[in-house]
C-alpha positions as CSV (number, residue, x, y, z in Angstrom):
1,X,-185.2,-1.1,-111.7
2,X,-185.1,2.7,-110.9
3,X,-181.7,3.2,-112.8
4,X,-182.8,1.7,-115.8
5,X,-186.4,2.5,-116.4
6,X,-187.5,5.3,-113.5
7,X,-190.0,5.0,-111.1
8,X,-191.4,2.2,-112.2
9,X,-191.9,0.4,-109.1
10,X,-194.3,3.2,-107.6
11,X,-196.5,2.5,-110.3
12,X,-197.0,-1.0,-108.7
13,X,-196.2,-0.4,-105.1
14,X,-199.2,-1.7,-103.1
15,X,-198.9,1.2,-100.8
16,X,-199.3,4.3,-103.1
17,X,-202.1,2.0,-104.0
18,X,-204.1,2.6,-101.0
19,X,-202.8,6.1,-101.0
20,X,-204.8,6.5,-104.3
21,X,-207.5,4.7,-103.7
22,X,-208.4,6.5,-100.8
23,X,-208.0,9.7,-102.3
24,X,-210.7,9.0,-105.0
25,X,-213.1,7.4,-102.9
26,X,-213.0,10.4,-100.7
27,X,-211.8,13.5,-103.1
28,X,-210.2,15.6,-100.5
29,X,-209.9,19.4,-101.9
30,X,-207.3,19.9,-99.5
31,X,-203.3,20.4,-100.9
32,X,-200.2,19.6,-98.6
33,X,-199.3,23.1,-96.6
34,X,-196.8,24.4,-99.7
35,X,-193.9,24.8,-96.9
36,X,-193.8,21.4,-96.6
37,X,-193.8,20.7,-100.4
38,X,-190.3,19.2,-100.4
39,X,-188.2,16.2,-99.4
40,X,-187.3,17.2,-95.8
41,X,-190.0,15.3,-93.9
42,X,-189.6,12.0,-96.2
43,X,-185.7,12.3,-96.0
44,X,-185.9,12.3,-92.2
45,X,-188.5,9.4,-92.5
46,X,-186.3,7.9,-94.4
47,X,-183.0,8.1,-92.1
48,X,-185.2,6.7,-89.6
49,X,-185.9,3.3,-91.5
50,X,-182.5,3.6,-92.4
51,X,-181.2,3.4,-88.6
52,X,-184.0,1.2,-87.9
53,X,-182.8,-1.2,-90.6
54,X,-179.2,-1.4,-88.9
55,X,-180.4,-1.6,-85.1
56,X,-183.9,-3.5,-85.4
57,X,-183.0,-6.0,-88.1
58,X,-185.8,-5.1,-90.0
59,X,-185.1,-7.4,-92.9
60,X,-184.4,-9.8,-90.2
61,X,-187.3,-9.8,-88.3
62,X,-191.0,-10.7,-89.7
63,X,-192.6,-8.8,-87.2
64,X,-190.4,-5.7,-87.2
65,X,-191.4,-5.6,-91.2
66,X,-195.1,-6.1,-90.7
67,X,-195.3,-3.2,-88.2
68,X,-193.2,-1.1,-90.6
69,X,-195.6,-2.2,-93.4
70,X,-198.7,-1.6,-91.6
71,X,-197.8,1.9,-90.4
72,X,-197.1,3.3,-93.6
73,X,-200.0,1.7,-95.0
74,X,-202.0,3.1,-92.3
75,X,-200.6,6.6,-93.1
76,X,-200.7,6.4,-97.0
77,X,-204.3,6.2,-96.2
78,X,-205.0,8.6,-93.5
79,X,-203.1,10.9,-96.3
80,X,-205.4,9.8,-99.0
81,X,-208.2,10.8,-97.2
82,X,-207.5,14.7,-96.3
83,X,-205.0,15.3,-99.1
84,X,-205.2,15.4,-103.0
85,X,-204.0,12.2,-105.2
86,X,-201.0,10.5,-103.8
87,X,-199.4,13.2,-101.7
88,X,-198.2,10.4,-99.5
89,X,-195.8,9.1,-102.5
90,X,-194.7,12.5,-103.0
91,X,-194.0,14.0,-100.3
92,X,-194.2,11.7,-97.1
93,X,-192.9,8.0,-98.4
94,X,-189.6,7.0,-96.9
95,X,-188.1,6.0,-100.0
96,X,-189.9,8.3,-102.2
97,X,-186.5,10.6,-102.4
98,X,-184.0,7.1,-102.8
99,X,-186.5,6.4,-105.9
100,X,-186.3,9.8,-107.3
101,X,-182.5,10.3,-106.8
102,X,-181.9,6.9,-108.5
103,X,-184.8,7.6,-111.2
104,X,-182.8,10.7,-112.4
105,X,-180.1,8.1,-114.3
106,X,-182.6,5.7,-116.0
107,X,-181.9,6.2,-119.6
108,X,-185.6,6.4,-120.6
109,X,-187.7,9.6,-120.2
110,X,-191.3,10.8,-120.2
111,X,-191.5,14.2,-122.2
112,X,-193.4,16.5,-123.9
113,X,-193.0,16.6,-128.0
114,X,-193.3,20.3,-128.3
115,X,-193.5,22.8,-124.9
116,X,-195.1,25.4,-127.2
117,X,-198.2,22.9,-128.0
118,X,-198.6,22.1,-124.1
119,X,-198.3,26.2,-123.4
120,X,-201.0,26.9,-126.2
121,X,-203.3,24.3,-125.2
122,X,-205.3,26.1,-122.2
123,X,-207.4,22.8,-120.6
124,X,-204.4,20.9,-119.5
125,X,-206.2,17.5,-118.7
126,X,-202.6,15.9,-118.3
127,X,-202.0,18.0,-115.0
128,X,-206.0,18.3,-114.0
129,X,-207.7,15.2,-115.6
130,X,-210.6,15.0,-117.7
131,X,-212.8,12.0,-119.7
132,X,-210.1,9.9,-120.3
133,X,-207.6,10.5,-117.7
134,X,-207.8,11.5,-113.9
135,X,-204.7,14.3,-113.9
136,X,-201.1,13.1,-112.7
137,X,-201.4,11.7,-109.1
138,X,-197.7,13.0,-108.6
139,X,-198.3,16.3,-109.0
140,X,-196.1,16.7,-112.3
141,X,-196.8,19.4,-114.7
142,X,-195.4,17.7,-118.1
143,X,-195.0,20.3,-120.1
144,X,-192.2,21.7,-117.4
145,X,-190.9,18.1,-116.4
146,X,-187.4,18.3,-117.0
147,X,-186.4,15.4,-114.5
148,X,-187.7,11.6,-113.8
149,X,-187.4,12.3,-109.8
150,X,-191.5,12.5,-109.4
151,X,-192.7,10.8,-112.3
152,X,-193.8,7.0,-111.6
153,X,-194.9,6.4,-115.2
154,X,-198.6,5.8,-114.4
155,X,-199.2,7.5,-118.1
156,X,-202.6,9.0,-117.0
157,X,-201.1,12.7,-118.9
158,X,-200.6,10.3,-122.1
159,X,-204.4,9.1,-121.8
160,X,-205.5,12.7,-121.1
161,X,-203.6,14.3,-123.7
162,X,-205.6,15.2,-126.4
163,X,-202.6,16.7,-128.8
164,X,-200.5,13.1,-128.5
165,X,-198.3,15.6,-127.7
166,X,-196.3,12.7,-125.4
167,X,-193.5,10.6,-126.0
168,X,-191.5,7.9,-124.1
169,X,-188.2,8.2,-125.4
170,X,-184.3,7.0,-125.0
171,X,-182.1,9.2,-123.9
172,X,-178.2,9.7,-122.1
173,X,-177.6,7.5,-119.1
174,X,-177.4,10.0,-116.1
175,X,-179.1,13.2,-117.7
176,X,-181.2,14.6,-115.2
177,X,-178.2,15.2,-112.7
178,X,-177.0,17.6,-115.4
179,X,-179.6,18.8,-118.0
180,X,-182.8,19.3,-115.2
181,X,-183.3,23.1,-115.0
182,X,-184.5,22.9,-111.5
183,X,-181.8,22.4,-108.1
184,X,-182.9,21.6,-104.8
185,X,-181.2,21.3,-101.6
186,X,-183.0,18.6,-100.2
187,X,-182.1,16.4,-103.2
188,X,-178.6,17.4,-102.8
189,X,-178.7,16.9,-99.4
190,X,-179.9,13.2,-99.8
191,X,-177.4,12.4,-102.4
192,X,-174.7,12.9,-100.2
193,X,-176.3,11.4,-97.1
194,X,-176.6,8.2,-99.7
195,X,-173.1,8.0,-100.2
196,X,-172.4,8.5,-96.6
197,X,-175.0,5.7,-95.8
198,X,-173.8,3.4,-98.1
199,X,-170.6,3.5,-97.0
200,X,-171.8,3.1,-93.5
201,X,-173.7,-0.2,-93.8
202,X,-171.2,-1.6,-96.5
203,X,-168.2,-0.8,-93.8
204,X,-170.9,-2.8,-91.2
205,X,-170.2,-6.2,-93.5
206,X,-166.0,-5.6,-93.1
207,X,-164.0,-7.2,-90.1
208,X,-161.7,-3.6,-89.5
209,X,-165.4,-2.0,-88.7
210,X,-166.1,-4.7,-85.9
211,X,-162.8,-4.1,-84.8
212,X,-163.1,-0.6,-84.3
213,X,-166.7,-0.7,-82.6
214,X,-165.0,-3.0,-80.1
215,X,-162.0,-0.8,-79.6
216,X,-164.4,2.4,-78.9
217,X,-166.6,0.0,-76.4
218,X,-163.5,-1.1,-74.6
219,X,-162.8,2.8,-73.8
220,X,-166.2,3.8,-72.5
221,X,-166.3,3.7,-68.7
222,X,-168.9,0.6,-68.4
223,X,-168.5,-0.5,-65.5
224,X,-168.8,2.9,-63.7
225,X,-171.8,3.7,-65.5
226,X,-173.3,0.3,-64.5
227,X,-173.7,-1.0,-67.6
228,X,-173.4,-4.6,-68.6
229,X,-175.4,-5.4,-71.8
230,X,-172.4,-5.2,-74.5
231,X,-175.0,-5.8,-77.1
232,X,-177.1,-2.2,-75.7
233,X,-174.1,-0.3,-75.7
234,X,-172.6,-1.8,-79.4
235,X,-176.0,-0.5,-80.9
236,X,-175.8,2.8,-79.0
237,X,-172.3,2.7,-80.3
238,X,-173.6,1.7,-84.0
239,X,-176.1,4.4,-84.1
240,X,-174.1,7.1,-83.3
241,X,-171.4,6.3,-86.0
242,X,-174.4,5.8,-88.7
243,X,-175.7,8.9,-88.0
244,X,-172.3,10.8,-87.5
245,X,-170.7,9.0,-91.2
246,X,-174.4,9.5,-93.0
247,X,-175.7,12.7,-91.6
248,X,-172.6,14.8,-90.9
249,X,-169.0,13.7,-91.7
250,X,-169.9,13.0,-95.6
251,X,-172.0,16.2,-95.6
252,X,-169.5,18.0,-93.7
253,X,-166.6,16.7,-96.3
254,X,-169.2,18.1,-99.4
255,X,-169.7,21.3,-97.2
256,X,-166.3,21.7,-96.9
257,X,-165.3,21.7,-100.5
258,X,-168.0,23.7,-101.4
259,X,-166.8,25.9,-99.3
260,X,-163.5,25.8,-100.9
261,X,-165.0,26.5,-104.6
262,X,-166.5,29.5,-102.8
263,X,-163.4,31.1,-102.2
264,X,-161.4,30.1,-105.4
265,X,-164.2,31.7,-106.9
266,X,-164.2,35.0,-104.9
267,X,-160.9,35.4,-106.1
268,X,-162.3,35.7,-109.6
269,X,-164.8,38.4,-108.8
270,X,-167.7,36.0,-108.4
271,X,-169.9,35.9,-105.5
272,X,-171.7,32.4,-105.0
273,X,-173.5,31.3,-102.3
274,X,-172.3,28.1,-100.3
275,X,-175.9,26.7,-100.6
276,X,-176.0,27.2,-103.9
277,X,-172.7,25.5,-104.9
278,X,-173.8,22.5,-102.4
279,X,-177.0,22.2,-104.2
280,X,-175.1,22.3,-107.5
281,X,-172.7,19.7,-107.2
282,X,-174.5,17.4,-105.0
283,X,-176.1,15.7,-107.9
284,X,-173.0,14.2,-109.4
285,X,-172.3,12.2,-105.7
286,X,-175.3,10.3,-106.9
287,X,-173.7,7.9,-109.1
288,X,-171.2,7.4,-106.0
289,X,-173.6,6.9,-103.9
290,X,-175.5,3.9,-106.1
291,X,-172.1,2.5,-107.1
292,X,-171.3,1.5,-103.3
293,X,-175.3,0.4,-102.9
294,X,-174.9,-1.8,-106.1
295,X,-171.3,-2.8,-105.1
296,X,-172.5,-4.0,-101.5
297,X,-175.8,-5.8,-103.1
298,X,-174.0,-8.0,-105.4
299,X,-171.7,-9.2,-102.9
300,X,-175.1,-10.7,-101.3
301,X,-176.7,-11.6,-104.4
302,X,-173.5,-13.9,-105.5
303,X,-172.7,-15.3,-102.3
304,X,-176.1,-15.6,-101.0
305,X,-178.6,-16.1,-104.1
306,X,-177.8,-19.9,-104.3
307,X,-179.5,-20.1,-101.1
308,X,-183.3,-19.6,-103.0
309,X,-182.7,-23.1,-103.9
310,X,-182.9,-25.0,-100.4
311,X,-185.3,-22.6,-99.1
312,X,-187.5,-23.5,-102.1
313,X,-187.5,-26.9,-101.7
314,X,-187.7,-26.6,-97.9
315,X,-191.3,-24.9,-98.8
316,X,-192.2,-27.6,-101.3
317,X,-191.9,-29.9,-98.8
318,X,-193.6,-28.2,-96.2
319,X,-197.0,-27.5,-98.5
320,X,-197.0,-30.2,-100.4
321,X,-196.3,-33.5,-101.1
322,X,-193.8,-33.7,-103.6
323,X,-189.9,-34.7,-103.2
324,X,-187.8,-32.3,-104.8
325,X,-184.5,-33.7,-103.1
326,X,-183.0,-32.6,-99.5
327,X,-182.1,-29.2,-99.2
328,X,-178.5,-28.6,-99.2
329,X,-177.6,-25.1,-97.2
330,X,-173.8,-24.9,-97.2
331,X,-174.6,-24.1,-100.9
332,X,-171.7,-22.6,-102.7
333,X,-171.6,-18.8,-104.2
334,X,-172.5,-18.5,-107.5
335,X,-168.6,-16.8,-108.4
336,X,-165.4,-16.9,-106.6
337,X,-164.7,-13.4,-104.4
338,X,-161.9,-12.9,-106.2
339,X,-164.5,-11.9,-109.3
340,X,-166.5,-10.3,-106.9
341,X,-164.2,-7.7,-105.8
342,X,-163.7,-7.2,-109.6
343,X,-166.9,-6.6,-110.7
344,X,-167.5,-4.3,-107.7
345,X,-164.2,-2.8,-109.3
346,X,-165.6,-2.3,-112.8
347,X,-168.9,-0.9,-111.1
348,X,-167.0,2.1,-109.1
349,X,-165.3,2.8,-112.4
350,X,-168.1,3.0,-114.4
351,X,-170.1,4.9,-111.9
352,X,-167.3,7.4,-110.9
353,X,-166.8,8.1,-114.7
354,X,-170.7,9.1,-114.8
355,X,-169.9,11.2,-111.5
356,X,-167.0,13.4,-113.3
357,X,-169.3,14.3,-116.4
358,X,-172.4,15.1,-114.8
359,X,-169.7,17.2,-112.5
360,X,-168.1,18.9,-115.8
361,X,-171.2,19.7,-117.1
362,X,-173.0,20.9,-114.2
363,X,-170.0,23.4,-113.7
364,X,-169.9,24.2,-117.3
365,X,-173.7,25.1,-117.0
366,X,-173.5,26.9,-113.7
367,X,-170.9,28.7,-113.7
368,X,-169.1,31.3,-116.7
369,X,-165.8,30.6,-117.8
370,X,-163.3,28.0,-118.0
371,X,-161.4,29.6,-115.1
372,X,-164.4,29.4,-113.3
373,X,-165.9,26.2,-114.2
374,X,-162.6,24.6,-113.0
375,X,-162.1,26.9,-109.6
376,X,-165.6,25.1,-108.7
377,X,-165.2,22.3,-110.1
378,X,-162.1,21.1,-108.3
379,X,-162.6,20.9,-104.9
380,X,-165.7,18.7,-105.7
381,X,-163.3,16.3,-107.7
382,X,-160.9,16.2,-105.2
383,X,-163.6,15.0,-102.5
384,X,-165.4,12.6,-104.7
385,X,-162.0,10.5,-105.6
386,X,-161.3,10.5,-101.2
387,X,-165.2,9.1,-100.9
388,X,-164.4,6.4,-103.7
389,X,-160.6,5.0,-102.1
390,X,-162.7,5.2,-99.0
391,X,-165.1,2.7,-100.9
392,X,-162.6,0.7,-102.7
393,X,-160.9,0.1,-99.2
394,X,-163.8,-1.0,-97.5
395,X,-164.2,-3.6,-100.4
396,X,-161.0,-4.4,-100.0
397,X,-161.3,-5.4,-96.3
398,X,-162.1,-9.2,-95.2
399,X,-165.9,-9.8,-94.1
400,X,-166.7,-9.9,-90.8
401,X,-168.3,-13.1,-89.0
402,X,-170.5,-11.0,-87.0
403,X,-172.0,-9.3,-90.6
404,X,-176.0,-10.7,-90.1
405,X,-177.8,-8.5,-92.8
């Protein structure tokens, strides 16, 4: 949904819901500390689910997602009632950074007609609300908006605007990662941790993976530690290498090469910080990182969507009194894998091709010259084609019998 028409799903999402509703039964006056007016807190929130996800089985687990569910409803609405409009969904939500990422490709966008008309116009009810309109919960001033990454198409500006000076429009698939005027580290930052977690739980579903975990068990002194639980010590084990592929060796790899462009470019006469090029170029590993979350989701949708049909009937059965035949559960996948791995294929190349444009142009943009835009350009290239063989081999690996999620 987010890749094709933005943040759509935060307009419905039941917990920004109580976020708001809170908000305007109490009307806080109170704005989140600036400092903390950034991703940092709700990408660490969101590592956390992440990592809870692999070692809790939180899709697994009824319970485990109930608790998850009612703490963040509980906190949307402690936030609702001390902060301003829905400061939980933009700052604190753990999946408020994976939506905006993704948002930035959705080939739709909410824009102003004519900057000059919103820059004349002095009241600004789309930002502050007025009669019609109660100002954007998000925090968004339109007439700058230059990206989809924080607006959740609630439409409140178009209500308020008095100029119809609004539009919902068409444009390039993928724009924001190269035509949004504003960079930020902690956006970069998650981009490449999405690759790097993708990866991750995609290389959990592979037999090679399993392998490996048991082979690094089998080398840890157990027995004169006095451990015996294999299972504690595989997700000990597990942890570790999540948070080593997602939150250091693909940032590291990105670091690296930015690094790199750094001093290619020094040897032009051009002084650029290392932040600054990270923060650049980690926009076009976004694509990457969706291709391998879109790859790895299909392979459960095909092999593991026929199973809606016994569980339906199981429930018809259960509730009610009709006979809608006995459920069948060694149902077939929908295509052969042999398809699969195909359209996975077809996916990484489309994706990747997205990944090397928003690259080009984000060089061309950034930096002066030809000489230049290639000098930073390259390193980032020769990264992004490792990180996709990496993917295509994990693809290409046979699935494991202990995969459970």
């Amino acid at each position: 949904m987010d890749i094709l028409v933005g943040r759509l799903w935060c307009l419905m999402c039941p917990i920004g819901a109580v976020n708001e509703w809170t908000s305007r039964l109490a009307q806080p006056t109170r704005k989140w500390p600036k400092p903390l007016r950034n991703l940092w807190i709700a990408n660490g929130t969101f590592i956390l689910l992440t990592w809870a996800d692999v070692q809790l089985g939180v899709v697994r687990d009824p319970r485990v997602t109930a608790g998850i569910i009612l703490l963040l409803l509980v906190s949307a609405a402690l936030t609702g009632l001390f902060f301003q409009r829905r400061t939980f969904c933009r700052y604190l939500c753990p999946i408020t950074g994976l939506i905006g990422i993704y948002s930035m490709l959705a080939p739709v966008e909410l824009r102003a007609k004519r900057c000059e008309t919103c820059h004349s116009h002095k009241e600004k009810e789309c930002f502050v609300g007025g009669p019609a309109n109660v100002g954007c919960p998000m925090f968004e001033r339109v007439w700058e908006m230059d990206s989809n990454a924080y607006c959740n198409l609630c439409f409140e500006c178009v209500k308020g605007c008095p100029q119809d000076n609004l539009v919902l429009r068409l444009r390039a698939f993928g724009a924001d990662l190269w035509a949004a005027s504003r960079r930020h580290l902690d956006e970069a930052y998650l981009a490449v941790v999405l690759v790097g977690a993708s990866l991750f739980l995609t290389g959990e579903m592979v037999q090679p993976w399993h392998d490996t975990l048991d082979a690094i068990i089998g080398r840890l002194p157990l027995q004169a530690l006095g451990i015996t639980s294999h299972k504690a010590v595989e997700a000990l084990v597990n942890s570790t290498m999540f948070l080593a592929v997602a939150l250091v060796l693909i940032p590291l790899a990105v670091l690296a090469a930015a690094a790199v462009a750094q001093r290619l470019l020094a040897w032009t006469g051009k002084t650029h910080d290392l932040s600054e090029i990270f923060t650049v170029f980690g926009y076009m590993f976004v694509p990457i990182g969706l291709s391998m979350h879109l790859a790895h989701n299909l392979h459960h949708l095909i092999d593991e969507g026929p199973g809606i049909v016994p569980v339906i009937q199981r429930t018809i059965h259960r509730f009610t009194t009709f006979s809608v035949g006995v459920p069948a559960w060694n149902v077939p996948p929908l295509l052969s894998h042999e398809v699969v791995y195909w359209m996975q294929m077809l996916l990484f190349m489309g994706f990747y091709g997205v990944s090397l444009y928003a690259g080009a142009r984000l060089a061309r943009r950034h930096f002066s010259n030809a000489e230049t835009t290639f000098r930073a350009a390259a390193p980032m290239v020769v990264v992004s084609l490792f990180i996709m063989l990496l993917n295509v081999y994990v693809l290409s690996q046979p699935m494991s019998a202990r995969h459970s999620h």
